[in-house]
N, C-alpha and C positions, 0 to 999 in steps of 0.2 A: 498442577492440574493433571489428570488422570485423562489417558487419553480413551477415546470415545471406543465403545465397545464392537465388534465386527461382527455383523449379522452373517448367519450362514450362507453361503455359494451355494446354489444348485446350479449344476450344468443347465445348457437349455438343449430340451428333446428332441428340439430337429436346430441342429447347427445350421446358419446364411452363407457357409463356405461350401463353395464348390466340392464337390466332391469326385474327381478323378481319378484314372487308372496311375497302378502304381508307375514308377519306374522300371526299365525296361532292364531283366535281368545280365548282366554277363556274360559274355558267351564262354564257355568251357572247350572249344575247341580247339584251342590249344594248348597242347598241357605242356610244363619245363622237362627235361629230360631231368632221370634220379641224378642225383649226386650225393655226396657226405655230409656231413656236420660242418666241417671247415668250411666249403663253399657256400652252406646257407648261412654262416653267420657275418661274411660279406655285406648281406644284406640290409641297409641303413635302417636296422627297425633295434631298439633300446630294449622295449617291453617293459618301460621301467617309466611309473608317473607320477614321483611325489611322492613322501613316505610320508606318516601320518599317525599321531598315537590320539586321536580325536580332535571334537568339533567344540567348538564355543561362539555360538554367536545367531543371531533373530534364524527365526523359526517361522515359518507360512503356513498356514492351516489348509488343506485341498480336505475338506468335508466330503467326499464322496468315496462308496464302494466301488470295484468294478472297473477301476479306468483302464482303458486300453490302450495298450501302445500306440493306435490309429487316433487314440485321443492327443496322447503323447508327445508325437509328431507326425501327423496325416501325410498317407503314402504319397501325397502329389509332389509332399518335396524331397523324394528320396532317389536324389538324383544323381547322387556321390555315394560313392563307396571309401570316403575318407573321415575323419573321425570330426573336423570343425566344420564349420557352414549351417549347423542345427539350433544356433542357442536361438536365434530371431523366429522361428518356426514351432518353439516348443510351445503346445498348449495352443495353437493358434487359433481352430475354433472358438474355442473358448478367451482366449487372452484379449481379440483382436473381434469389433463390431462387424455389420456384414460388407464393410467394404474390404478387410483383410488388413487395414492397414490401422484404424483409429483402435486405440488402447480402450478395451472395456471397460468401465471405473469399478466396475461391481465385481471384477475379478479377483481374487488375492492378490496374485503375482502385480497387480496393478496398483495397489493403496500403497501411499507411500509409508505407513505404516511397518509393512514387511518387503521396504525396498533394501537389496545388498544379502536378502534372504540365503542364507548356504544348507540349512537344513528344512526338506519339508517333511511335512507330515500327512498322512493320507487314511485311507480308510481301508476296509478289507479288501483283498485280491487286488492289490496294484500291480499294473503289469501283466494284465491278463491279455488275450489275441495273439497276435501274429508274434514269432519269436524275435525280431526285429533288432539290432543291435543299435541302430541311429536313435531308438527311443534312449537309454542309458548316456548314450553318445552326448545328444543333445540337452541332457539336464544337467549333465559334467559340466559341457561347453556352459550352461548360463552359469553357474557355479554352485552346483546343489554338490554338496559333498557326502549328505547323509541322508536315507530319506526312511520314516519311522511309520509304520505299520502293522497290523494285526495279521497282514500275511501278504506275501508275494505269489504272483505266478513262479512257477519253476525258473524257466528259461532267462525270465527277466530279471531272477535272483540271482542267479549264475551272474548272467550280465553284466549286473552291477559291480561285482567283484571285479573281471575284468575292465571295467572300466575307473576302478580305484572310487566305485563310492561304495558306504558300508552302508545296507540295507538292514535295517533294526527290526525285529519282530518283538513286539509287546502282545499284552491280553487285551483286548478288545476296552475292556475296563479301563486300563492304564492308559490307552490311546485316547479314551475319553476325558478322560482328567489332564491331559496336555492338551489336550482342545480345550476345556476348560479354563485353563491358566492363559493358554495362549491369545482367547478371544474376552479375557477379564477385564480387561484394562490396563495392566500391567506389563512392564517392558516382553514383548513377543519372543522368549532369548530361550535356547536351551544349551546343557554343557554334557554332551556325550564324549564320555572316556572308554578308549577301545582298550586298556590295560584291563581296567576293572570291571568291563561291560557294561558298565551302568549307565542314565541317563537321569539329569538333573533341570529341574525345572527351577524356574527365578523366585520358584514359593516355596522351597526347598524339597518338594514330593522328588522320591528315588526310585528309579525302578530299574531292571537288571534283566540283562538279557542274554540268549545264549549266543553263541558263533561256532562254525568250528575250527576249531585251532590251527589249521593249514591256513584257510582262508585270511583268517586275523592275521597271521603273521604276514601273507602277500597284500594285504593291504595296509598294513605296519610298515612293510618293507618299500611299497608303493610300487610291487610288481603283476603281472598279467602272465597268464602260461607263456607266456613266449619270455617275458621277463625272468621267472621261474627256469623256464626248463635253459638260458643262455648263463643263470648261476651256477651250473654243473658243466660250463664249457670244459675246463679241464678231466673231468671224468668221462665224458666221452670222446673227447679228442684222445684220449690214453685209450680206449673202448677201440676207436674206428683202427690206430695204431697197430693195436695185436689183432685183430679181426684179419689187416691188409696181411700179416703173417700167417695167419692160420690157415685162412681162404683167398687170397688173391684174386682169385678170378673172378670174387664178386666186386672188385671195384675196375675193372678193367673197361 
């Protein structure tokens, strides 16, 4: 039996979630005194999160242009500056009726259908708004690895690299035709390969995408600039070494 076909999601125009100020920024008044390279890498952070030569597995259809990071994960709960505590929060106007808590049925992320979802797909300009990193944060944490669209905002395609998901740009056309396959009846599944760039649909449709080659490789590698730049420890610990010979008095 062929499973029953998924009518389109519209957002709804005025979300029954409160809407509150964000969280209350950092203070920056106190800053660390400089130090080296050697002493920052002390610091218990990896920058390193799972290496990955692609995705294979259901796919969620999010039908709309335009989503914003405040769609994303709404500023009320951006109350960490640490990278989990987001997955329960993402989408919550939307995911969640107006008590915040009851599971919308009408939602994607909500049919059991496209439950265990790791790749979405979405519509133009995803990731538009505020430059927000808990948005990215929070769709890692539920477990989206790949997310496939006819364009990103900037900052939030950045983002996603650091955060180890690969943000797919297709033509507007080809996003339509995975919306197609995906809302047909047919198993919800896509198989993106970051070798070849390409994305395969369960009806054999291919389509091919660019990256740039830095990028691919740190999300190959399953690293983050800080990941990146802690792979040349030894180049600069050899850097800081003759620098302390040359000019001393800068590290004094």
């Amino acid at each position: 039996m062929s499973a029953t076909p998924v009518q389109r999601w519209t957002a709804p125009t005025a979300p029954g979630a409160l809407q509150v100020s964000a969280a209350a920024r950092l203070s920056a008044s106190v800053r660390p005194a400089a130090c080296g390279f050697a002493q920052a890498c002390a610091t218990p952070r990896s920058g390193r999160q799972g290496t990955t030569a692609g995705h294979q597995g259901t796919a969620v259809p999010l039908m709309r242009s335009n989503v914003n990071t405040d769609d994303i994960v709404p500023a009320r709960f951006l109350k960490s500056i640490r990278r989990t505590g987001f997955a329960q929060h993402l989408f919550a106007n939307w995911r969640y009726l107006g008590d915040g808590r009851t599971p919308n049925p009408e939602f994607p992320l909500n049919q059991p259908r496209f439950e265990g979802a790791r790749i979405l797909v979405a519509g133009e300009n995803f990731g538009c708004g505020s430059s927000r990193e808990h948005a990215p944060w929070s769709l890692r944490e539920y477990g989206f690895r790949c997310i496939v669209a006819p364009g990103f905002a900037d900052i939030f395609h950045n983002n996603c690299f650091n955060s180890s998901i690969l943000p797919v740009r297709l033509e507007a056309s080809e996003v339509d035709a995975i919306f197609g396959a995906l809302t047909s009846g047919a198993a919800p599944r896509l198989h993106i390969d970051l070798p070849t760039q390409s994305v395969t649909t369960e009806d054999g449709q291919v389509f091919h995408f660019d990256v740039d080659p830095f990028k691919k490789n740190s999300v190959m590698e399953g690293l983050d600039n800080i990941g990146w730049t802690l792979s040349h420890r030894d180049q600069i610990l050899a850097y800081e070494q003759r620098r302390k010979q040359e000019a001393h008095w800068l590290f004094i």
